[in-house]
C-alpha positions as CSV (number, residue, x, y, z in Angstrom):
1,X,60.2,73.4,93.9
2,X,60.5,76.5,91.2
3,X,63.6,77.5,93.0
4,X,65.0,74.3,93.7
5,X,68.1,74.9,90.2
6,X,68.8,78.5,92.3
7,X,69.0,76.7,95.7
8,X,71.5,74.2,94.3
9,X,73.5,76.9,92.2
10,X,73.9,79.0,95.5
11,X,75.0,75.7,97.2
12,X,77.4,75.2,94.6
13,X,78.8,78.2,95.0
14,X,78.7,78.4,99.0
15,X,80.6,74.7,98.7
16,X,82.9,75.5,96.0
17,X,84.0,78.7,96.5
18,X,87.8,79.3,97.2
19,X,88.4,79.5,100.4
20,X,91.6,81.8,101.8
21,X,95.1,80.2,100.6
22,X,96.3,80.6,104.1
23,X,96.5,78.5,107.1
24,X,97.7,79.4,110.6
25,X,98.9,77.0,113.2
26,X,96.0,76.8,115.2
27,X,98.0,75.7,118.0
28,X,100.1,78.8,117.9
29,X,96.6,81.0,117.1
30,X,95.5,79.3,120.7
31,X,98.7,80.8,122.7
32,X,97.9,84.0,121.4
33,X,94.3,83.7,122.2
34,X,94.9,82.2,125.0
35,X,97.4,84.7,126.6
36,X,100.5,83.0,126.0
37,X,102.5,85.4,123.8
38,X,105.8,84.7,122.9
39,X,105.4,82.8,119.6
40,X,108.5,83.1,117.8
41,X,108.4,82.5,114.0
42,X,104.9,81.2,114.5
43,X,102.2,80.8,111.6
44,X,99.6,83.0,112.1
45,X,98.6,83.4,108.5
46,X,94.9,84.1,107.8
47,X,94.3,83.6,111.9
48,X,91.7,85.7,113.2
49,X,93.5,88.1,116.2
50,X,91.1,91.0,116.5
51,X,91.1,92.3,120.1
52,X,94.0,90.2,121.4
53,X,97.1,91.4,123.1
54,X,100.8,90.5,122.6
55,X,102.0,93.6,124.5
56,X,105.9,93.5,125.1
57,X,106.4,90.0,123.9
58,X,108.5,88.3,121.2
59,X,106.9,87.4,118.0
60,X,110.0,88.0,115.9
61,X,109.7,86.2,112.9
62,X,105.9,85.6,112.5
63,X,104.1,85.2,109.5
64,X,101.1,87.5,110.3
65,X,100.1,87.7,106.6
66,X,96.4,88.1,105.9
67,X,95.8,87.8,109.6
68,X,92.7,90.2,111.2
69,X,95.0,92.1,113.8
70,X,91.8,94.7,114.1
71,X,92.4,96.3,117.6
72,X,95.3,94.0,118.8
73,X,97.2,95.1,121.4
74,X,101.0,95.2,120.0
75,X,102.9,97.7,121.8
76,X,106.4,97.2,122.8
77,X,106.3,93.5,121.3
78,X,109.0,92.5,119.3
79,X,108.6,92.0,115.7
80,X,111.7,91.9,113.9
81,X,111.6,90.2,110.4
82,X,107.8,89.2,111.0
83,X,105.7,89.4,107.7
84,X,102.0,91.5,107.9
85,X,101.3,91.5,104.4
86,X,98.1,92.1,103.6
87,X,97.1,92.2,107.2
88,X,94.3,94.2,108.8
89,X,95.9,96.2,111.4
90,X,93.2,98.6,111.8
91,X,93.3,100.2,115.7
92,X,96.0,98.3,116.1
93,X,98.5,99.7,119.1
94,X,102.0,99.3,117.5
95,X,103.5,101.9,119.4
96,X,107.2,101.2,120.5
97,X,107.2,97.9,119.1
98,X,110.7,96.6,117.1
99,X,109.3,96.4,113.7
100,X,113.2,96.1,112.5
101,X,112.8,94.4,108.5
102,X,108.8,93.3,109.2
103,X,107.4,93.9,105.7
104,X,104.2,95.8,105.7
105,X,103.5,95.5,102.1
106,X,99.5,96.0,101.7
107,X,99.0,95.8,105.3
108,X,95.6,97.9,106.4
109,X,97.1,100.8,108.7
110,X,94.0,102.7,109.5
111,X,94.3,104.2,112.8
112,X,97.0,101.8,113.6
113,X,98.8,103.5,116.4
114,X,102.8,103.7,115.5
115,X,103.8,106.4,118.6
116,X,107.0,105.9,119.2
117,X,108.1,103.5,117.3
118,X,111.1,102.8,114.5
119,X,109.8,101.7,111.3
120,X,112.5,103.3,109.6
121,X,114.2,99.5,108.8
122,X,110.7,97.8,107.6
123,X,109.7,96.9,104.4
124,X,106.8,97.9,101.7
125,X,105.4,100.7,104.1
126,X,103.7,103.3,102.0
127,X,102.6,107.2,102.5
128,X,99.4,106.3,101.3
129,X,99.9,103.7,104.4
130,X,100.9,106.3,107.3
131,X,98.9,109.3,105.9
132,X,96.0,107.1,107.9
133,X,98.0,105.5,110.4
134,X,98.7,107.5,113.6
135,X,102.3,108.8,114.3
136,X,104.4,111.5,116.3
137,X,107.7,113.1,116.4
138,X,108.9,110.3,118.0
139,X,108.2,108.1,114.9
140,X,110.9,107.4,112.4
141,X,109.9,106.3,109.0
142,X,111.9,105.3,106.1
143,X,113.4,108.4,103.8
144,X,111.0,109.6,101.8
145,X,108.0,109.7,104.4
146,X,106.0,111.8,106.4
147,X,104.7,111.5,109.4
148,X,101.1,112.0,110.0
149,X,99.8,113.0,113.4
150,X,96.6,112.2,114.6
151,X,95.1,114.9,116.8
């Protein structure tokens, strides 16, 4: 019974505690999960993706913001104008997608695989981004970067 004030202030907090601002569609989390890919200018903010695969589909125009896209299969796919801000894209296998004006502003890149593929035309990518990202010659970036090779 000591404990019982620290029980109910840790329940408090547990109940009360912000929870993430963003909601995806769940019905359009399903297709993905459920390996039907093409999801045009669906909402898959906050949606938890790790270890899926959307390999050459179209997902142009998806909101992918604050999404776990840990290990998500993404090569080839199209995904012009789709937003991953602040999205964890760690291991992710973006190579040869169309990233033509996605916005990678604050996105997690580490190990992210971009072989092949034209980010040159995508918006709020960073060298602090690529330098642990995984690129080749094949890669185009915007002006100003560098590619960073992973051997």
């Amino acid at each position: 019974m000591r404990n019982l004030p620290l029980l109910a202030a840790y329940t408090a907090i547990a109940l009360f505690r912000p929870g993430p601002a963003m909601a995806a569609d769940a019905a359009a989390v399903a297709k993905i999960h459920g390996g039907i890919v093409d999801c045009v200018a669906c909402d898959l903010r906050g949606a938890d993706l790790m270890n899926t695969c959307v390999k050459e589909h179209d997902l142009h125009g998806a909101d992918f913001d604050g999404a776990d896209a840990t290990l998500m299969c993404m090569s080839f796919a199209n995904f012009t104008n789709a937003s991953f801000r602040g999205t964890d894209l760690s291991a992710a296998n973006l190579a040869g997608a169309k990233m033509d004006g996605a916005d990678l502003t604050g996105a997690k890149l580490d190990i992210t695989s971009f072989l092949g593929t034209d980010l040159s035309r995508t918006k709020g990518l960073t060298q602090a981004q690529i330098d642990v990202a995984c690129s080749d010659d094949k890669t185009k970036l915007p002006a100003g970067l560098k590619i960073h090779v992973c051997r």
